[in-house]
Structure formats: C-alpha cells, structure tokens
C-alpha positions as CSV (number, residue, x, y, z in Angstrom):
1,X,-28.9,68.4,39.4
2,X,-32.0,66.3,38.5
3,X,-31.3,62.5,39.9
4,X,-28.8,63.1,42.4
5,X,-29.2,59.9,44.6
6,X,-28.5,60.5,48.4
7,X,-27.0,58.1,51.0
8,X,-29.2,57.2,53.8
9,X,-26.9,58.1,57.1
10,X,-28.0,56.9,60.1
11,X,-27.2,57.0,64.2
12,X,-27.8,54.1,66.3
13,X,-29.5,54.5,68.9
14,X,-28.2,51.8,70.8
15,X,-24.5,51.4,69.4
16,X,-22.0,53.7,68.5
17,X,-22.6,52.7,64.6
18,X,-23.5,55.0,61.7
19,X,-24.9,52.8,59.1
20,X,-25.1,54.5,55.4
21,X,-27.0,53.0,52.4
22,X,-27.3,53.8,48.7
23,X,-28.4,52.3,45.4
24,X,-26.0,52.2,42.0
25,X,-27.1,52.0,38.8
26,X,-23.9,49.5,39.1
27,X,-23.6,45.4,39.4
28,X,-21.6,44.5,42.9
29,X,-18.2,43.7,40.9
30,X,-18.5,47.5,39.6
31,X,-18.9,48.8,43.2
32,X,-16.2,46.4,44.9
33,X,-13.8,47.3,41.9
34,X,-14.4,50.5,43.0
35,X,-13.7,50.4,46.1
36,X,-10.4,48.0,45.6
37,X,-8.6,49.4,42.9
38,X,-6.7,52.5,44.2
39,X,-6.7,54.5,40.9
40,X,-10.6,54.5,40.7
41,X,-11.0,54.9,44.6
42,X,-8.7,58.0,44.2
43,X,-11.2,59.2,41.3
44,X,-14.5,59.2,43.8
45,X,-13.8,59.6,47.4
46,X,-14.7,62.5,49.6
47,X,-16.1,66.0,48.8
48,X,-15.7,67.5,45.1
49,X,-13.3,70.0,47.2
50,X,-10.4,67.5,47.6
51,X,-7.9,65.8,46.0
52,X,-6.6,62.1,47.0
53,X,-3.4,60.7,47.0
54,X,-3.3,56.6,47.3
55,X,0.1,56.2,49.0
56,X,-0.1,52.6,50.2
57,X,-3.1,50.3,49.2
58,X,-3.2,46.2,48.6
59,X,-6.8,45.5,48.8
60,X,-6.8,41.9,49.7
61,X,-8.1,39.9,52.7
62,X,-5.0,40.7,55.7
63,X,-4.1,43.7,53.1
64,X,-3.6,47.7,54.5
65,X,-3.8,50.8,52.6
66,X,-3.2,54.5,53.3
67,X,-4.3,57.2,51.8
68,X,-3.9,61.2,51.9
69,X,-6.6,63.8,50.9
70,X,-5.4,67.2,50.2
71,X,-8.0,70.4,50.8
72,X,-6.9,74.1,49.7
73,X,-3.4,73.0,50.6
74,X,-3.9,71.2,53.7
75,X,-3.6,67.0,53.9
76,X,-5.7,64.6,56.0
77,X,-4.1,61.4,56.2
78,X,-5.9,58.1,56.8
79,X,-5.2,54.9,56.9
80,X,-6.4,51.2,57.8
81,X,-6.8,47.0,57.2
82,X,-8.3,45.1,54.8
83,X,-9.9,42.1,57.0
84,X,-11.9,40.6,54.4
85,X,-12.4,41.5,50.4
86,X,-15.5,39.5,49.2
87,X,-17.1,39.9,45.9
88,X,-19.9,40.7,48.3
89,X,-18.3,42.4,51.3
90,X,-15.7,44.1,52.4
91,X,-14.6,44.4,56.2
92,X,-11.8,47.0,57.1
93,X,-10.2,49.2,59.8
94,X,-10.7,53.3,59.4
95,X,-8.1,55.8,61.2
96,X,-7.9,59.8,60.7
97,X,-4.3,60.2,61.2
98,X,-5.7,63.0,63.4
99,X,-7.0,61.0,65.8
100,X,-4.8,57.8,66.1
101,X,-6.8,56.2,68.9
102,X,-10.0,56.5,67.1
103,X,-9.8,53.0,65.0
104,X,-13.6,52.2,63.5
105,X,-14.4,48.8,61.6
106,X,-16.1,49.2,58.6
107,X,-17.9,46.5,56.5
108,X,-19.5,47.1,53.3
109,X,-22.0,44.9,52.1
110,X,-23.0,45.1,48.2
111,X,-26.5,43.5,47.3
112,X,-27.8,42.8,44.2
113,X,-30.8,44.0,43.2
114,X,-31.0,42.8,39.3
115,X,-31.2,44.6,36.4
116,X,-27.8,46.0,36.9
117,X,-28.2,47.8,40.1
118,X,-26.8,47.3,43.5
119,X,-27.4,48.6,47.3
120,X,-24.4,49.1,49.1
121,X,-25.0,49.2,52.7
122,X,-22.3,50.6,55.1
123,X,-21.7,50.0,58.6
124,X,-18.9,51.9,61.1
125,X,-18.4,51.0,64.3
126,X,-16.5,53.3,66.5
127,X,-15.6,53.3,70.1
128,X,-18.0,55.8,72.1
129,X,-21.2,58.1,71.2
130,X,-19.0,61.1,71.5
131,X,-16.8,59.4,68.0
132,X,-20.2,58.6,66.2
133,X,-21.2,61.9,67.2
134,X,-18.1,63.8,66.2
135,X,-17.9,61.8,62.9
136,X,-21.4,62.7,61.7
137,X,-20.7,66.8,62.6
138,X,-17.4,66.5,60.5
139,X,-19.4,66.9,57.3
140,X,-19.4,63.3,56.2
141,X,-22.5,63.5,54.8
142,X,-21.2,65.8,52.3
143,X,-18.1,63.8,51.7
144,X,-20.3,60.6,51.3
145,X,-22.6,62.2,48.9
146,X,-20.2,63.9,46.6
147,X,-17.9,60.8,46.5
148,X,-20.8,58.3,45.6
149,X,-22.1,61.3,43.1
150,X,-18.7,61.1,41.5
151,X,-18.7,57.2,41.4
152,X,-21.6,57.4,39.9
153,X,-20.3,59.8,36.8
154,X,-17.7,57.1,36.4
155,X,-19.9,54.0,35.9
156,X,-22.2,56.4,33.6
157,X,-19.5,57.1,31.7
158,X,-17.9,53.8,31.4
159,X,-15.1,54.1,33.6
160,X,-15.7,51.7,36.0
C-alpha cells in the first residue's frame, strides 16, 4: 500500500535498549489518547493477526494495566505500570507473562512537529543483550508496524 510509514527500530550498541521512532499525521494529545484510553489501544496494538483484550488498564501516573492478545486461539498475556502519563511522555513497565523476570521500562516521548504531525520516539530498556536480542527476533517489528499502520487508519478516519 502506497504511504505505509515504517518505524525506525534500533539496537544499541552499548545498552540493552531498542529505541523505535515514527511520525503521525496526528497532534501529541491524538497519540497519548491513544495510547491511554484502553478502547482505542485495543483498536491498534500488535500485528493485524491478533485480537486484544484490555483486562485491567488505569492509565494515570502510579496506574497499572494488563492486557491479553489472542492469536489463532492462543493468548499472550502482558502486563505493567504507569510511572508517569505526560501530555508529552509516558514512562511505564512492560512484562510478557511468558517471561515474568523479564520487566523492561518503556518511555514514550511525543514531539511536535507543527502542522498537525508528531514524532513519537520509543525507548525499552531491558535487562541483558540476550532480552534486546530475543525481543527484536520475536517479530516486533511486524507487531510495531501493523499496530502504528492501524493507528494511523483511525486518526484518518476520525477515530481518534
């Protein structure tokens, strides 16, 4: 499809931090809103191939949520912390149910650019290589870029 935007994804050399930017033809309250309001998050997130259930989610600074995607009958549980919700930034806590130990802190940082677009710039930090690694082989980059390509339907068409 003609205008796809991609996400940037990149590996740290030095840290165990994937860093992930895109531009949105979106102001920053569009993209926080989307990111904070569990009925729109469940509309965008992960590959076209799943489904998401928002089980738990109160999107405020010291707030948690938790949700479950479900792929040809199989669910993937995740769950975290908000630490900080900014009209600017976000900072939370990431878990894959499937690995409990493998906690990363994410912030998101939403810039504006003018003329109704934003850059959202993404940072994880995880605990080793081997996570970063591991994270970037899952197919992520097919997660991110279907999600955003879906978010970006939804402020097209008025949504968000």
């Amino acid at each position: 499809m003609a205008g796809i935007t991609e996400a940037t994804i990149e590996a740290d050399p030095r840290l165990p931090v994937i860093r992930t930017t895109r531009d949105f033809a979106a102001t920053p309250e569009q993209l926080v809103r989307a990111h904070t309001d569990p009925v729109l998050f469940a509309r965008w997130v992960g590959p076209d191939a799943t489904t998401t259930r928002v089980e738990h989610w109160d999107a405020r600074t010291g707030g948690s949520w938790r949700y479950v995607s479900v792929h040809d009958g199989t669910e993937y549980g995740f769950h975290g912390c908000f630490h900080e919700v900014r009209p600017d930034r976000i900072v939370q806590t990431f878990t894959f149910d499937g690995d409990p130990d493998g906690v990363a802190l994410e912030t998101f940082w939403f810039e504006d650019l003018g003329d109704g677009r934003t850059r959202l710039r993404a940072q994880s930090l995880v605990d080793s290589f081997e996570s970063r690694d591991a994270w970037l082989r899952s197919g992520m980059e097919v997660g991110v870029n279907e999600g955003y390509a879906k978010l970006d339907g939804m402020l097209a068409d008025g949504t968000v």
